[in-house]
N, C-alpha and C positions, 0 to 999 in steps of 0.2 A: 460392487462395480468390478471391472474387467483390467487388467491391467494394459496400461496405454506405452504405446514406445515414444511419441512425440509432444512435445506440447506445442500450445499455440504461443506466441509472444505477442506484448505490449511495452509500449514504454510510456513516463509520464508528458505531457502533453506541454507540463513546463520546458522538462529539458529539451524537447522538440522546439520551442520558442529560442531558449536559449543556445541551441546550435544553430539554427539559423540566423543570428547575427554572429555567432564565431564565424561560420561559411558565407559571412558579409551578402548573403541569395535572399530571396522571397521566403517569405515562411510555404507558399504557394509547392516550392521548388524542393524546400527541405524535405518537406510531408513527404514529396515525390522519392526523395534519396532515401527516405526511414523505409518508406513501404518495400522498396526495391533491394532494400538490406534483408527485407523479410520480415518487419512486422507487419501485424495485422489490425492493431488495434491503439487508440492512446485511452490513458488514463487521466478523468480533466478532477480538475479545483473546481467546483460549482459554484466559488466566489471569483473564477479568472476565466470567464466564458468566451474572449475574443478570440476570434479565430476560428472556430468551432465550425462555420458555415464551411470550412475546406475541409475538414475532415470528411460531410457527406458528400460533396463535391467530387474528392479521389477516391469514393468506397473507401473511407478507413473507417472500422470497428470504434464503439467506445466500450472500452473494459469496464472501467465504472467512474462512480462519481461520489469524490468524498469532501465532506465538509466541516470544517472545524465550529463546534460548537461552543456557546457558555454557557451551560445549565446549571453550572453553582449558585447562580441566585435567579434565575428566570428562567422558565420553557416557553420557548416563543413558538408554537406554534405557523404560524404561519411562515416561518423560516424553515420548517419541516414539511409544509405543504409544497412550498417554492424546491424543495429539494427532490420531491416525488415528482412534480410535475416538468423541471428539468430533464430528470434521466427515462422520462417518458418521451416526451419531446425528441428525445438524443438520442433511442433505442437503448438502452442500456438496462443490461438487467439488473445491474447488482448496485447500491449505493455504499458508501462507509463512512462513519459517522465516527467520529473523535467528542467525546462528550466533556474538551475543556480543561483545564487546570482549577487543582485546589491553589486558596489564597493563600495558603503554608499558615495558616492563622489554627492551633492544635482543637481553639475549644468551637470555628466555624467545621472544621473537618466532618463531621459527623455528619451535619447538620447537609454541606454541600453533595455527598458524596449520596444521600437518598435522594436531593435532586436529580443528580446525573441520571441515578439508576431509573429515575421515574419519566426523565426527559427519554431514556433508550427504551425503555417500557412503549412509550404512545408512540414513539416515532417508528419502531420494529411493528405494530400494530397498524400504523399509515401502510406503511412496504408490504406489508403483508395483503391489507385489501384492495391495494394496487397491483398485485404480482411480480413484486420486487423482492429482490435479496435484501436485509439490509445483514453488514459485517461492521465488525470492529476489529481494529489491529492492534497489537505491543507498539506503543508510542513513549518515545523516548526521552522520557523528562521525568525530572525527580517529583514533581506536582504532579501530573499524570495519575490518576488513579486504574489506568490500564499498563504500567510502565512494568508490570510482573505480570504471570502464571494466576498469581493467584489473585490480583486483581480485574481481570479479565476473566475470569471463572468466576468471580461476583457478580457483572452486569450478563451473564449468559444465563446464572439461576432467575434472575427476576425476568428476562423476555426470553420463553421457552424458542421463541422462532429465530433468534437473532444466531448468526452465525461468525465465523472467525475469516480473517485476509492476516494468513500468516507471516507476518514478517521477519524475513530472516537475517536480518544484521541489526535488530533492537533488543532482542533479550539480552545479549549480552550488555547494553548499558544497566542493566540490574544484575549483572552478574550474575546470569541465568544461561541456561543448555539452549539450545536452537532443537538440540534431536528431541531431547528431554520434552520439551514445549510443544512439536509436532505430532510425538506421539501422543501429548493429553487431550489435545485439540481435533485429530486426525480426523473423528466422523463429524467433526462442525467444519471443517478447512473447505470454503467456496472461490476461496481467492487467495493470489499470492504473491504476493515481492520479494524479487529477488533483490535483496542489498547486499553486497560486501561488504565486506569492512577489513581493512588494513591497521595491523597494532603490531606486530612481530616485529615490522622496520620502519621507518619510515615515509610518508606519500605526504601525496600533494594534494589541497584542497582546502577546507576550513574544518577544522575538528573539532571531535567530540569526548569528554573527558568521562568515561565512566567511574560507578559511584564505589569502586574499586582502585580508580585512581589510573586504569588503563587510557590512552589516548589512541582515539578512533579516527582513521583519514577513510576517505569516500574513496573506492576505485568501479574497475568494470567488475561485472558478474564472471565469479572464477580467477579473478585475479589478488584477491586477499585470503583473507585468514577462516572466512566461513564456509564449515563443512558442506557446500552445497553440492557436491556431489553426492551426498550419503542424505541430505534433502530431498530432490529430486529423484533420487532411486525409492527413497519411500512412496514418495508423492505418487509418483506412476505405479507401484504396486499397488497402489489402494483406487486407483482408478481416477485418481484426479484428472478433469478434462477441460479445468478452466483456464485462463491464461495465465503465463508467467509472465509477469508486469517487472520488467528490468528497471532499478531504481539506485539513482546517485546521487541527492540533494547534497547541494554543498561543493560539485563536482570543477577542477581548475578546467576541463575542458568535455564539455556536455557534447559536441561530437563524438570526440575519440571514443566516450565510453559508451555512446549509442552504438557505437562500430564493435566498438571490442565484446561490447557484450554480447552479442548474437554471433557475432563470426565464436569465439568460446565457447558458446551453449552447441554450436552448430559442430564446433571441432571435437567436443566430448560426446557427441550424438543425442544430444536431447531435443534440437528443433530441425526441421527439413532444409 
């Protein structure tokens, strides 16, 4: 691939919810303020569908659609169907798929962890005969069997097609590289969030205590402690041209950081 000067933006479709009662307006009217700021697309919960009809409504894009699974003791199947047949419905090329927490039980471990793999096996096998992406992200929890490098380099050996939505403010809750992890991943990265994270001083939000014993606050994109400029300059060297999905769960104000984040990404020259 060609190296790109711009990317596309998205942001998630929650905090889109959740600024529109900070902005006391229509969710109708917010959509209208996010688009107008310059994105182009949201990224939805496939278990939080309301609202949805206004995104085709304003032409707003759907980045993609992910959903949290439990495969440690069932593949439900038809919850994987309903998952293709949503981000079909929605346009949407890419889904991502969270396959769940272990029970932290040492002697189910084993046992749970080749469900998962087997539940991301059939379901990347659906996506596939659909003409879907499916990805998995660095998801940030101690039970998490994707929570590392090298947990997520497990379920990519067993579903050859399955690809990576590199998240860049989770490795570090395993106390892991961001660069380091981009470069393992780089020829599977389909998808991306951008997360900050704030640990040098302290922010405002609901935080997150890594397993290093660091404390993580949620800010805008560019405004904490993750290298995302040295992110991004990868990113676009290698040709990436799918969206950068701007991401602050947890966030004291889901506007400001929809605002802050694209006017920043726009100020260091990475989006139009």
């Amino acid at each position: 691939m060609s190296k790109i000067d711009k990317f596309r933006t998205a942001t998630f479709f929650h905090h889109i919810k959740l600024a529109s009662a900070e902005r006391c307006e229509s969710l109708e009217d917010t959509i209208d303020w996010v688009l107008k700021l310059g994105y182009e697309a949201a990224e939805l919960d496939a278990d939080d569908l309301d609202g949805t009809e206004l995104l085709k409504k304003k032409g707003m894009q759907v980045s993609s659609i992910y959903r949290n699974y439990r495969w440690k003791d069932e593949i439900d199947t038809e919850c994987m169907e309903d998952h293709i047949r949503i981000a079909k419905s929605l346009g949407a090329s890419r889904i991502m798929a969270i396959p769940g927490l272990h029970s932290g039980s040492a002697d189910d471990k084993k046992r749970e962890l080749e469900n998962m793999h087997e539940g991301m096996r059939k379901l990347s096998a659906l996506a596939t005969e659909n003409g879907l992406v499916l990805t998995i992200e660095d998801y940030d929890n101690a039970l998490s069997p994707i929570a590392t490098m090298e947990g997520m380099d497990s379920f990519l050996d067993v579903a050859p097609d399955l690809k990576v939505t590199l998240d860049t403010g989770n490795f570090i809750f395993s106390a892991q590289d961001v660069l380091t992890a981009e470069q393992m991943f780089l020829p599977k990265i389909m998808h991306v969030h951008l997360k900050d994270r704030l640990w040098s001083r302290p922010g405002e939000g609901e935080t997150l205590e890594c397993i290093d014993g660091r404390v993580l606050y949620p800010c805008a994109v560019c405004d904490g402690d993750i290298p995302m400029g040295e992110v991004l300059k990868t990113l676009a060297g290698a040709g990436y041209d799918g969206y950068a999905v701007t991401e602050f769960f947890g966030s004291k104000s889901y506007a400001d950081n929809i605002e802050k984040s694209i006017l920043n990404l726009r100020k260091e020259g990475w989006v139009e």
